[in-house]
N, C-alpha and C positions, 0 to 999 in steps of 0.2 A: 565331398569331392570325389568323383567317380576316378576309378581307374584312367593313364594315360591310354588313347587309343591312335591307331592309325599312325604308327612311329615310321619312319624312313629317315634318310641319311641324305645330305648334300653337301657341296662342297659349296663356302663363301666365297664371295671375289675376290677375299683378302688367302686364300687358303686352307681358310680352318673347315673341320669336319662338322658338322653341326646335327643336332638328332632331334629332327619337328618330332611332334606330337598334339592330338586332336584332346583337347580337357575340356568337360563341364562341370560345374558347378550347378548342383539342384535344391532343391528345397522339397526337403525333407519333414519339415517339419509343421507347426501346428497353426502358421500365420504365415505371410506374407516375410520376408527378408528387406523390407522397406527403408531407406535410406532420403532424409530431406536435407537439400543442401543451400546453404547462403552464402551469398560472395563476401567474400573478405578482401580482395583483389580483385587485380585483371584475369589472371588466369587460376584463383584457387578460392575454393569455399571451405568455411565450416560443416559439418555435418552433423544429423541426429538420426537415431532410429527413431520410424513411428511404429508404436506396439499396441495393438488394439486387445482390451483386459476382455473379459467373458461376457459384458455386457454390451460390448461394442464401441466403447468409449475409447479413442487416439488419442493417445499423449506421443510424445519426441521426448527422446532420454539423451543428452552428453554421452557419448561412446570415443570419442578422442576417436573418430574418424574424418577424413577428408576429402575433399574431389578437387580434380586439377583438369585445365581445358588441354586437352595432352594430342598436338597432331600424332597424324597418322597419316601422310602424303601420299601414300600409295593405297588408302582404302576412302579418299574423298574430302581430306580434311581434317581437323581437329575435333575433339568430341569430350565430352565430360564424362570423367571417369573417377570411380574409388581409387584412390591409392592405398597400395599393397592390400589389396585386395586377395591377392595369394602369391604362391613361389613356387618356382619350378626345380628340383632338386635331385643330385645327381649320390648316390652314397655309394662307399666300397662297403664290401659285404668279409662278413669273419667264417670259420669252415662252419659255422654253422646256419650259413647263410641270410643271417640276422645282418641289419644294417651297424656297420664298425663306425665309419665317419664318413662326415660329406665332404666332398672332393668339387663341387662345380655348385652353382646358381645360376639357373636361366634369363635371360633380360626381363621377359613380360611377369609386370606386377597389377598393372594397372588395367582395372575393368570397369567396365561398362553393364551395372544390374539391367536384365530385362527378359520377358518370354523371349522366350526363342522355340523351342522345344516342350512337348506335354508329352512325358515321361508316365504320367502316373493316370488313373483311369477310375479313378472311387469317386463316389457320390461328392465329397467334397474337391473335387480340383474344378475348377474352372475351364470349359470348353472351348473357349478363345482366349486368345495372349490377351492382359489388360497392360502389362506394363510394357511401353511401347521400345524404338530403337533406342541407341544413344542419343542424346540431345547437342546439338552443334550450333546453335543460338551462343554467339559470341558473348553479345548485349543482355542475355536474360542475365535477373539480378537471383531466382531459384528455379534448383532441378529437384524431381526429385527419380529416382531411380528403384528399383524391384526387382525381385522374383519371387510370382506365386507359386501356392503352394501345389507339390507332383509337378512343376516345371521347373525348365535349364537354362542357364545362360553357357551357352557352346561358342567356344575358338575352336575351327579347323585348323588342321597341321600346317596349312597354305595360310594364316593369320602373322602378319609380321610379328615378330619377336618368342614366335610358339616353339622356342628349340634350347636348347643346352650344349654348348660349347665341349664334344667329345676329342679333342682333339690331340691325338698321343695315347690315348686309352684303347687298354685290350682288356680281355676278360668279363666278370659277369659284375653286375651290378644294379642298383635297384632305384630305376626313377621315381621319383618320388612328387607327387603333386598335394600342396599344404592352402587350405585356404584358410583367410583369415588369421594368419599367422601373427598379426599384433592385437588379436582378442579385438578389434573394433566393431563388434556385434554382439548381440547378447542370446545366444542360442539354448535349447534345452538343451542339445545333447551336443558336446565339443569334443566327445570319444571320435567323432566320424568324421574331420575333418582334412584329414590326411589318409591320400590312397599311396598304395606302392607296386611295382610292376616291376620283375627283375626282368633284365635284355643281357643279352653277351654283345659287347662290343670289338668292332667294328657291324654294326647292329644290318641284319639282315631279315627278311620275313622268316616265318615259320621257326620247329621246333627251337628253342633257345639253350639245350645240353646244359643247364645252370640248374646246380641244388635249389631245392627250396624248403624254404624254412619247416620246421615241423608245426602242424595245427596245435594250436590253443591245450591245454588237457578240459576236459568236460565238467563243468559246473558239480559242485561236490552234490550230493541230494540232502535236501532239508531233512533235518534232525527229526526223529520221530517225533510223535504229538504225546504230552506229558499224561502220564494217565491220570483219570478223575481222582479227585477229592475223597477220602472215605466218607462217607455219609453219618452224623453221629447216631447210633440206637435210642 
């Protein structure tokens, strides 16, 4: 999950302050992000990852994920989409600017796998989107959805439900965008799955005057190499 981008402030009809933000999700990784899904209902399927082994052979694994046909009225219609597919999150921060506890949840869970975006440029990524929009076929009985690999599926800031309820909140704090947060994928690497981004709110562009956390300390260095064996005479 890439860092939140492109944050600005609005006011809703109802009053409340709200704080968009632009997020993608990439794939990062050594295959495809491949999701097959079967109806189980009118508007909700089962799903499985397809995982292709080193020979090329696709299997689908049980991952206790799902897809739901989930309008969106203002961008065309209804569409089929992973549910919790990730979470958009708000934490107060301690003086040492580490995150203390989360204080907010944003609406938008539910995505839509697909290129959108080539991100990455090495011999292996792929030079055209293969996996295409979302799917809005009411009637189809399977979807299946994706992201290849060194590409993104991107929500701009102007994406319904792309914001976080700051309303009554001053000071600094650190968005937080988490994909995959019920593990319904099987990835190598699940360290990089949450990005964070501290803003001072009432959030405005440019410098943000907020501590930030101290860097990691540096990987100890490997233990010297044990010396040889005596040799016997």
């Amino acid at each position: 999950m890439a860092p939140a981008t492109h944050l600005r402030m609005s006011t809703s009809p109802t009053g409340r302050r709200v704080l968009h933000m632009e997020n993608r999700i990439v794939n990062v990784g050594a295959g495809p992000a491949e999701i097959f899904g079967r109806r189980t209902s009118r508007t909700e399927m089962s799903a499985r990852q397809v995982i292709a082994n080193v020979a090329g052979v696709r299997r689908r694994f049980a991952t206790g994920a799902e897809l739901y046909f989930k309008s969106v009225p203002t961008r065309g219609g209804s569409y089929w989409k992973w549910s919790n597919a990730a979470r958009f999150e708000l934490w107060s921060l301690d003086a040492a600017a580490h995150r203390a506890q989360r204080v907010r949840i944003g609406p938008k869970h539910d995505y839509c796998l697909r290129d959108l975006d080539r991100v990455r440029f090495t011999a292996n990524v792929r030079k055209h989107a293969f996996f295409p929009g979302c799917n809005q076929r009411a009637d189809t009985h399977e979807v299946t959805l994706g992201t290849s690999v060194g590409w993104a599926d991107v929500y701009p800031s102007t994406y319904p439900d792309n914001w976080i309820d700051v309303t009554g909140l001053r000071g600094c704090y650190a968005v937080v965008q988490r994909v995959d947060p019920g593990r319904h994928v099987f990835e190598i690497n699940e360290a990089n799955n949450v990005s964070s981004r501290i803003v001072r709110l009432p959030y405005k562009p440019g410098p943000q005057r907020c501590p930030q956390p101290a860097p990691p300390p540096p990987p100890a260095p490997p233990p010297p190499p044990a010396p040889p064996a005596p040799t016997p005479a």
